[in-house]
C-alpha positions as CSV (number, residue, x, y, z in Angstrom):
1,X,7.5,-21.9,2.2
2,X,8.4,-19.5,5.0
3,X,11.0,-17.2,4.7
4,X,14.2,-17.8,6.1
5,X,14.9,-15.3,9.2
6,X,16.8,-12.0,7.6
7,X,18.0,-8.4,9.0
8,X,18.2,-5.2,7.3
9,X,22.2,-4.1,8.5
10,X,23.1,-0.6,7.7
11,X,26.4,-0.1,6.2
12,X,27.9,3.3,7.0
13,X,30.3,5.6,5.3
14,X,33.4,6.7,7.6
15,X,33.6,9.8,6.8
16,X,37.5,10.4,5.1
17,X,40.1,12.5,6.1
18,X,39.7,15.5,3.7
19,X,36.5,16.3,4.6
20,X,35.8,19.9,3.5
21,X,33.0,22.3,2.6
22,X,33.7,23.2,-1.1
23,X,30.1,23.4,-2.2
24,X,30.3,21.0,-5.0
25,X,26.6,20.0,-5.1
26,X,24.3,22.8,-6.9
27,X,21.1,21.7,-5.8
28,X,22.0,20.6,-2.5
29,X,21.2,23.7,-0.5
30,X,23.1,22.8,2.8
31,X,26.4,22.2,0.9
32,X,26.2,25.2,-1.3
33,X,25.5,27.8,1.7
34,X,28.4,26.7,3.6
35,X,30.6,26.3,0.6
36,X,34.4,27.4,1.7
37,X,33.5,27.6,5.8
38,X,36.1,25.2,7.7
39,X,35.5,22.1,8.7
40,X,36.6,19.4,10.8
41,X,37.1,16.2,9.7
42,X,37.9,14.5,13.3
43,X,34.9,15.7,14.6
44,X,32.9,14.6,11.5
45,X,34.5,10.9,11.5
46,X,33.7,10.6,15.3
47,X,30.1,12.2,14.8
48,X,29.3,8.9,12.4
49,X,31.6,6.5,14.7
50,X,29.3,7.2,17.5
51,X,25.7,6.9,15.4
52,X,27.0,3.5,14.5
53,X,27.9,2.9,17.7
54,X,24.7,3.5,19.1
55,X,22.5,1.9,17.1
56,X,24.8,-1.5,17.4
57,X,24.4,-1.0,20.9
58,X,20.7,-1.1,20.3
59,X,20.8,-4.5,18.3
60,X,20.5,-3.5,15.1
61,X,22.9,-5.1,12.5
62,X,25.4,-2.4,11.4
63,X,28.2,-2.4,9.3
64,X,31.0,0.1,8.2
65,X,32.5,1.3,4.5
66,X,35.7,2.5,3.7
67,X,36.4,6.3,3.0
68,X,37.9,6.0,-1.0
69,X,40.8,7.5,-1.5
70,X,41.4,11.5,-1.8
71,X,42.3,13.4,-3.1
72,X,42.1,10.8,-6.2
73,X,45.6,11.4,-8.1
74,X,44.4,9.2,-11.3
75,X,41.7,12.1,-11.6
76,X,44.0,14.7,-11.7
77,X,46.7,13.2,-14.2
78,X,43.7,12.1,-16.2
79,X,42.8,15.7,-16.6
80,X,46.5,16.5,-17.8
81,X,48.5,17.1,-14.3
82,X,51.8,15.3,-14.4
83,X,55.0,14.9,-12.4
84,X,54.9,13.6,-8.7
85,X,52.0,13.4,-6.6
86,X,53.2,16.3,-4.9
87,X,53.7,18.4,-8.1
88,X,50.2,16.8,-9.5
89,X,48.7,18.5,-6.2
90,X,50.5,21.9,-6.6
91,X,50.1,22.5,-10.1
92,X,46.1,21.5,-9.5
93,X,46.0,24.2,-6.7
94,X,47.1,26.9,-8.8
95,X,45.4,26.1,-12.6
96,X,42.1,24.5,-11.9
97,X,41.5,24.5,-8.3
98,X,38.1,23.9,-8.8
99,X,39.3,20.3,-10.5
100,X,41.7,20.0,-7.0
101,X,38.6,20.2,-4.8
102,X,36.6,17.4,-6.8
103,X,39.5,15.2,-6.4
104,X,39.2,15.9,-3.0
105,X,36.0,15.4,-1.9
106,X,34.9,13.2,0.9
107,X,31.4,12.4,-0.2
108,X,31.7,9.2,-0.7
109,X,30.7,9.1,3.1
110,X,26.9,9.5,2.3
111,X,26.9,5.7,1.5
112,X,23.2,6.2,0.5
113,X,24.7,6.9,-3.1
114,X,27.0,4.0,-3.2
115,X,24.9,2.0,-4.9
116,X,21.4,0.3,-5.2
117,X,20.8,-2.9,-3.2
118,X,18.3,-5.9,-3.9
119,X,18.0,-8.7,-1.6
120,X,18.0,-12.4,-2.3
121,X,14.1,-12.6,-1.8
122,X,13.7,-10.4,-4.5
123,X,16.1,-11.0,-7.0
124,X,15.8,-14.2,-10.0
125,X,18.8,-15.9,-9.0
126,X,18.7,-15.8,-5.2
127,X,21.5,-13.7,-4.6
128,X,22.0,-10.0,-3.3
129,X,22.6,-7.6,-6.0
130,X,24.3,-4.4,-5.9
131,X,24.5,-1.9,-8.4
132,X,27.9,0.6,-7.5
133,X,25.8,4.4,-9.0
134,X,27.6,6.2,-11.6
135,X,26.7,9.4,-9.8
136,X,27.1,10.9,-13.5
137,X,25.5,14.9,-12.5
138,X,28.8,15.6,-10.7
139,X,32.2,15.2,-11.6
140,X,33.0,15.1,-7.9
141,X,31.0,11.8,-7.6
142,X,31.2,10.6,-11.1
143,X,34.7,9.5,-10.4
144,X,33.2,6.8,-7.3
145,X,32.0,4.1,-8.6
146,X,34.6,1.7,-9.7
147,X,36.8,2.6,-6.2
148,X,33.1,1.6,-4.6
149,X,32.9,-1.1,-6.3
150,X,36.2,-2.5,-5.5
151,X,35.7,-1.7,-1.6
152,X,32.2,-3.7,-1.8
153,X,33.8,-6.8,-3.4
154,X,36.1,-7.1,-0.6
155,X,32.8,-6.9,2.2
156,X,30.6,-9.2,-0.2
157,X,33.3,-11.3,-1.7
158,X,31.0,-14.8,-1.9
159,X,30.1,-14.5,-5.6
160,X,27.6,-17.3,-4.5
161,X,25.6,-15.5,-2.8
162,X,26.4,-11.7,-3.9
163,X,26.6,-10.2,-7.2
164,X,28.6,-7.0,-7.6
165,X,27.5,-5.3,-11.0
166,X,29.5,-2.8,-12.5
167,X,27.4,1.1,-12.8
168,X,25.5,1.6,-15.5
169,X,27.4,3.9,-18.6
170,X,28.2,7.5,-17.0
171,X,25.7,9.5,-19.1
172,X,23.1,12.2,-18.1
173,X,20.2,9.9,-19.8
174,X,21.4,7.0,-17.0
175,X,21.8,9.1,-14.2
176,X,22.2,6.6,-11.0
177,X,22.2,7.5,-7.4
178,X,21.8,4.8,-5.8
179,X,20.1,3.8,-2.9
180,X,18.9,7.6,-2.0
181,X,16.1,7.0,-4.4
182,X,15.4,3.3,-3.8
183,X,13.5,1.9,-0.7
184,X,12.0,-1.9,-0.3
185,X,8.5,-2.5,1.4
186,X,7.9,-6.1,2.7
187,X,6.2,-7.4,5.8
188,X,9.6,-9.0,7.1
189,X,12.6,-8.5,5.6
190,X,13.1,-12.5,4.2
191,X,10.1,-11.9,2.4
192,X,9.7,-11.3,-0.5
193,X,8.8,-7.6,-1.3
194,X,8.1,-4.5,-3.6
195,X,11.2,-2.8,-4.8
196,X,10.3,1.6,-5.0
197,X,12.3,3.2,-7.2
198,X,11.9,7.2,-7.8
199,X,12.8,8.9,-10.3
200,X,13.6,13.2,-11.1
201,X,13.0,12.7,-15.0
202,X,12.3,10.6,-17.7
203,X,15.1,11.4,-20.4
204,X,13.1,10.2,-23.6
205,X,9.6,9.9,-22.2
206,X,7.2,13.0,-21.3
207,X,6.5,14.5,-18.1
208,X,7.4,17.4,-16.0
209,X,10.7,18.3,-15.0
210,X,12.3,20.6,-12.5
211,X,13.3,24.1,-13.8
212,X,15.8,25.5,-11.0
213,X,18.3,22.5,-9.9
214,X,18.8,19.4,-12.0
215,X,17.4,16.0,-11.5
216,X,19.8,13.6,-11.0
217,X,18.0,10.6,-11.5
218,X,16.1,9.2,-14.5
219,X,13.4,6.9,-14.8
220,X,15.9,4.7,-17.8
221,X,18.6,4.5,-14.9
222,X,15.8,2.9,-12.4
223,X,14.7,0.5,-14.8
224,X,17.9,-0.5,-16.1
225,X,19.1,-1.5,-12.3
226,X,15.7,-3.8,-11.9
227,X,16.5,-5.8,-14.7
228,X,20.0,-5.8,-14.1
229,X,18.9,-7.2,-10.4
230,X,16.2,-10.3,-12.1
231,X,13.0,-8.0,-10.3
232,X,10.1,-8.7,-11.7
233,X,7.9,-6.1,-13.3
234,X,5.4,-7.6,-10.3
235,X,7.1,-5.9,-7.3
236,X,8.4,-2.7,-8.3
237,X,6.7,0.5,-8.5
238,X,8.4,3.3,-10.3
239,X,7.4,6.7,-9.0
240,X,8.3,10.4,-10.2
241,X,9.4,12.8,-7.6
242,X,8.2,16.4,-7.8
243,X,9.8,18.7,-9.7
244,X,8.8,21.5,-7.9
245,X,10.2,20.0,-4.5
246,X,13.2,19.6,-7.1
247,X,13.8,22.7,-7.1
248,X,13.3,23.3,-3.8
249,X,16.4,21.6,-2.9
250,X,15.0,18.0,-3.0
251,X,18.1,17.0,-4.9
252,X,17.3,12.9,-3.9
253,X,14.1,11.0,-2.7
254,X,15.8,10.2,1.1
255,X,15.2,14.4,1.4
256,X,11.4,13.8,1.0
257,X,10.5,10.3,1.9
258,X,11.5,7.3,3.6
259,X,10.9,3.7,4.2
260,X,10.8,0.9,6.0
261,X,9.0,-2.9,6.0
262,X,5.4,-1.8,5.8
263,X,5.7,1.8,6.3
264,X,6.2,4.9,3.7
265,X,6.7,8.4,5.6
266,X,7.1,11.1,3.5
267,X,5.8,14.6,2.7
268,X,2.4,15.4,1.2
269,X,4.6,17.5,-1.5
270,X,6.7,13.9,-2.6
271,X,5.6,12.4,-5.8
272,X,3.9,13.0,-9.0
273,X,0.6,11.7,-8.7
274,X,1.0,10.7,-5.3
275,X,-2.2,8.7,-3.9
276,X,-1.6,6.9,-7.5
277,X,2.1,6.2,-6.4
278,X,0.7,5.1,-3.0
279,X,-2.5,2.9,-4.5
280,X,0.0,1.2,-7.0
281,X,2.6,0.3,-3.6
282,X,-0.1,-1.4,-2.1
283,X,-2.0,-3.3,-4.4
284,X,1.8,-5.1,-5.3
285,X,2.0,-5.4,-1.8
286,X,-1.4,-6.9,-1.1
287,X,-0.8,-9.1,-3.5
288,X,2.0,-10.7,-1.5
289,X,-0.6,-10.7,1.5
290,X,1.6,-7.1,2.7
291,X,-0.2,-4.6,4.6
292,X,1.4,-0.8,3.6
293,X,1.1,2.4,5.4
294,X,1.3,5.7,3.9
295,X,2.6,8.1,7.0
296,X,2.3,11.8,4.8
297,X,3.1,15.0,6.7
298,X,0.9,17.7,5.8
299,X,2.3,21.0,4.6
300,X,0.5,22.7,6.8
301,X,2.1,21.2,9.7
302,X,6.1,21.0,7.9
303,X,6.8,22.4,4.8
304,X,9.0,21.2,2.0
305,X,11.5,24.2,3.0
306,X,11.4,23.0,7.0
307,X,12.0,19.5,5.5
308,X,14.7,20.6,3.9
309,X,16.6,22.8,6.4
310,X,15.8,20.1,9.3
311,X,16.1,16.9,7.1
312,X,13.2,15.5,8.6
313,X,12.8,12.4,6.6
314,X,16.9,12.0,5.6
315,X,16.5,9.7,8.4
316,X,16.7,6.5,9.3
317,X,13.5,4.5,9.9
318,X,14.4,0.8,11.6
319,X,12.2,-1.8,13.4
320,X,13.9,-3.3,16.6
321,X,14.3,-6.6,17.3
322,X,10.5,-6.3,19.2
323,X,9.2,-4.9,16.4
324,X,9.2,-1.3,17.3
325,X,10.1,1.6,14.8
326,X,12.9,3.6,15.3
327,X,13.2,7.3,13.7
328,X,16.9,8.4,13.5
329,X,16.7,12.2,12.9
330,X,19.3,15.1,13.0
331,X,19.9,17.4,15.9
332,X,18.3,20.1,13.6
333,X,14.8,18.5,13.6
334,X,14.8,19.8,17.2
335,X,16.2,23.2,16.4
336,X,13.4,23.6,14.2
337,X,10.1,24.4,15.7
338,X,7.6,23.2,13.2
339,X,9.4,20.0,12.5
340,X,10.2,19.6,16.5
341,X,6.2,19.8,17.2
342,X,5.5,17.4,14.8
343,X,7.7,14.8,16.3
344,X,6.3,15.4,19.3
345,X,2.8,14.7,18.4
346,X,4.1,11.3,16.7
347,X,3.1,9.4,19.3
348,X,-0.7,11.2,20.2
349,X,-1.2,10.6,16.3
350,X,-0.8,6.3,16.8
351,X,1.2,6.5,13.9
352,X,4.0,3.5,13.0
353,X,6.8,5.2,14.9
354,X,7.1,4.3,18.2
355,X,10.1,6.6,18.8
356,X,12.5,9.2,17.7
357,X,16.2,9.0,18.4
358,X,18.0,12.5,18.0
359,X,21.9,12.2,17.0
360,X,24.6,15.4,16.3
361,X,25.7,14.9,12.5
362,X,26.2,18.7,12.3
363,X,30.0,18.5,9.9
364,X,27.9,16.0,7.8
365,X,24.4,17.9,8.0
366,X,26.5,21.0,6.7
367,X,27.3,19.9,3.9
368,X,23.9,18.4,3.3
369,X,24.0,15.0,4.4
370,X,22.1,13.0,7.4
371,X,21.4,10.3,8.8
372,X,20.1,8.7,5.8
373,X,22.9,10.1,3.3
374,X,25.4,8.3,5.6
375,X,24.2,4.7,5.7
376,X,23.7,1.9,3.2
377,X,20.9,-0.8,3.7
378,X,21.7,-4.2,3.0
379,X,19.0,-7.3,3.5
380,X,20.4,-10.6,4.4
381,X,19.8,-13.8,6.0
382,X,21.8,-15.8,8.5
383,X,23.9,-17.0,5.8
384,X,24.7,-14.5,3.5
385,X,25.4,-12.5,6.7
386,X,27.6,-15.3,8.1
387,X,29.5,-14.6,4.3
388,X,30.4,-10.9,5.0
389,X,33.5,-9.9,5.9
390,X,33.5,-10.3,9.6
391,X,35.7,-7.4,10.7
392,X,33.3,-4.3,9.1
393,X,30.5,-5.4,11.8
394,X,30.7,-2.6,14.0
395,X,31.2,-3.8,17.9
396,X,32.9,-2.6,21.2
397,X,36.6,-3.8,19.8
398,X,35.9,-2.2,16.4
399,X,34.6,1.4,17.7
400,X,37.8,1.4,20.1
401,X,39.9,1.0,17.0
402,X,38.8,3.5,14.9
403,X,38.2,6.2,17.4
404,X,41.5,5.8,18.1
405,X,42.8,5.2,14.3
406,X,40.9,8.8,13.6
407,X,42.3,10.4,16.8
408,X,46.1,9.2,15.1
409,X,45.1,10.5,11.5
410,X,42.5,13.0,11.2
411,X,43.2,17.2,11.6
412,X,40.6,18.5,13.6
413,X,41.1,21.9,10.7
414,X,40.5,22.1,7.2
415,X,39.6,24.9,5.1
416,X,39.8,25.0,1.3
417,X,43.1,26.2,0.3
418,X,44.4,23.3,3.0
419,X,43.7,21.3,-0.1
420,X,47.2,22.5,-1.6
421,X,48.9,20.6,1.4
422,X,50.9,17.6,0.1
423,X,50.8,17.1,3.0
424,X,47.1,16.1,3.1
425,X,47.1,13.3,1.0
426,X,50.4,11.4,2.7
427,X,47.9,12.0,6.1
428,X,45.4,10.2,4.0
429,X,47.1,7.2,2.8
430,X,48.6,6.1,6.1
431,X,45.6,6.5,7.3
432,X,43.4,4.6,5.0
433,X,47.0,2.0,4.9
434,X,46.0,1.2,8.6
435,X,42.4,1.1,7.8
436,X,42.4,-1.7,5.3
437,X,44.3,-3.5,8.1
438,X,41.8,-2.9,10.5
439,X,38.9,-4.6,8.3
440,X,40.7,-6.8,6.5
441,X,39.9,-5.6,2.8
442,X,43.5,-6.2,1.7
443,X,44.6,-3.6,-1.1
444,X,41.8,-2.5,-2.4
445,X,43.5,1.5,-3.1
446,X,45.0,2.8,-5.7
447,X,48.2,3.4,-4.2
448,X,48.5,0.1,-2.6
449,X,48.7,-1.8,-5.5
């Protein structure tokens, strides 16, 4: 039976209003070397406004998620603050300040961690799972999931044809992050495919393990998600990622390796046991009469540290409605010369990319998230497409409101002790008030209910 006719849409994270550099995430090199610069949240908001933009413009399918709501109270009186918000806020500032600027995080921007996503094609009962990531290595991120979760249910509200889980149990040993180690390999996207899911440890089997930054992911949390989603043990592939490129500030897969359809491009460096990884991929997918190509970029050429400063493959790979594939990198890709040259000898090589798009995420890129960090990938056909919330599809009318909504709401300053500001979070709820007006979610915040 042919497959009915489905798109990937990309679902990206507005970046929220108290976006700040705090350096929150040891492991994640960009974020920790510009921990307490000053950012600027308009400039970051607009920065992913206008990649969605773009690639809407282009014809691909794209989508947009809702900042959550920060700095997150219920965290702070959970940890013993009391009295008004205001007071909560203050008292915060001055005792644990370091608890103040979890609570106020924006990195529920880099979308990539939201949660895992299996299409219809794949999945037992037909429908599209999600899995909202407990994001259980940092307390920051930890405190995400059920707010996610909430948001998603108002996008993919048709319990007939999505199922919303709820994250797996917030333990190290089930250490989810989503979709930033998780890719899907089919030869269109309505078929059905192989589901990739990397790994950083194994928490009760053997194996290596990094010794400098922790890894966030374990191979019990990948394999709980794929029964939780009906996959069978068919098509998926579970795959270690090095520890050494671990500790190299590899802190997820989407930093080494990325996807798309037929395609795998990803460092030489990647995986444990890579040709394995890569002659396990495609005998699933010959199987299913799927031809897969591994695109690996020698060391020689780029190395693990010039992947990691340029986020070469945190990008986006996307086939066009011709069937041409689209790499979405950084502005830094160009800035560095190694990675620059081997972009530019992409298309001497005849390799599956047909092009490279450049876009400026620096505020997001700083704090050690691109192109790939910001965007969720959901698979659907014309139906369960036709079942998603309309307003969230990102269009002329939609990028007119927001870049006005952020030019209403958003400072354009924000340093670290600006976290103090009661101020802040009354910004922040009018602004995310109007927002849920804007795409129709309804009251799906805390402070709205």
């Amino acid at each position: 039976m042919q497959a009915s006719k489905a798109y990937e849409a990309n679902f990206d994270g507005l970046v929220g209003p108290t976006h700040n550099y705090a350096g929150l995430s040891f492991g994640n090199v960009a974020s920790r070397s510009n921990e307490k610069s000053v950012a600027n949240p308009k400039a970051a908001a607009k920065q992913g406004l206008r990649k969605m933009k773009r690639l809407a413009d282009l014809g691909f399918q794209q989508g947009v998620l809702p900042p959550l709501e920060r700095p997150s109270i219920r965290l702070l009186r959970d940890v013993g603050f009391s009295g008004d918000d205001a007071s909560v806020i203050a008292r915060a500032a001055r005792e644990a300040p370091e608890l103040l600027a979890a609570a106020s995080s924006a990195s529920a921007m880099w979308t990539a961690n939201a949660a895992t996503v299996s299409p219809s094609a794949d999945t037992e009962d037909g429908r599209v799972h999600f899995t909202p990531a407990n994001l259980a290595a940092k307390l920051h991120r930890a405190i995400e999931h059920g707010e996610t979760r909430r948001s998603l249910g108002a996008i993919f509200a048709d319990e007939a044809r999505f199922r919303i889980h709820h994250a797996l149990p917030g333990t190290p040993a089930l250490g989810d992050e989503g979709a930033a180690n998780h890719t899907r390999f089919a030869r269109e996207y309505g078929d059905k495919g192989v589901e990739f899911f990397v790994y950083g440890k194994s928490e009760y089997g053997q194996g290596p393990q990094p010794q400098r930054y922790p890894a966030r992911q374990t191979l019990e949390a990948s394999r709980a998600v794929a029964r939780l989603h009906g996959l069978s043990n068919d098509a998926t592939v579970f795959a270690q990622q090095s520890p050494d490129v671990i500790d190299a500030g590899v802190f997820h897969n989407d930093v080494i390796a990325v996807g798309n359809r037929t395609t795998l491009f990803c460092h030489e460096r990647a995986f444990v046991d890579q040709h394995k990884v890569y002659d396990e991929l495609r005998t699933k997918l010959d199987a299913l009469g799927t031809p897969f190509t591994a695109l690996e970029v020698p060391e020689s050429e780029v190395s693990v540290e010039d992947a990691v400063s340029s986020y070469l493959f945190n990008s986006q790979l996307l086939s066009s409605t011709d069937g041409r594939q689209l790499l979405i990198v950084p502005q830094e890709c160009r800035e560095n010369a190694r990675v620059a040259a081997y972009l530019d000898s992409l298309a001497s090589r005849k390799t599956p990319i047909d092009e490279v798009l450049v876009f400026d995420l620096r505020e997001s890129m700083k704090n050690g998230g691109g192109p790939a960090c910001l965007r969720l990938r959901v698979v659907l056909d014309e139906a369960e497409r036709a079942a998603v919330n309309a307003r969230v599809w990102m269009n002329d009318a939609l990028f007119t409101q927001l870049d006005a909504w952020i030019d209403r709401h958003y400072r354009d300053r924000l340093a670290p002790a600006d976290l103090a500001d009661p101020k802040l979070l009354a910004e922040s709820r009018a602004a995310l008030d109007e927002l849920t007006t804007i795409l129709g979610l309804g009251a799906v915040y805390d402070f709205q209910r």
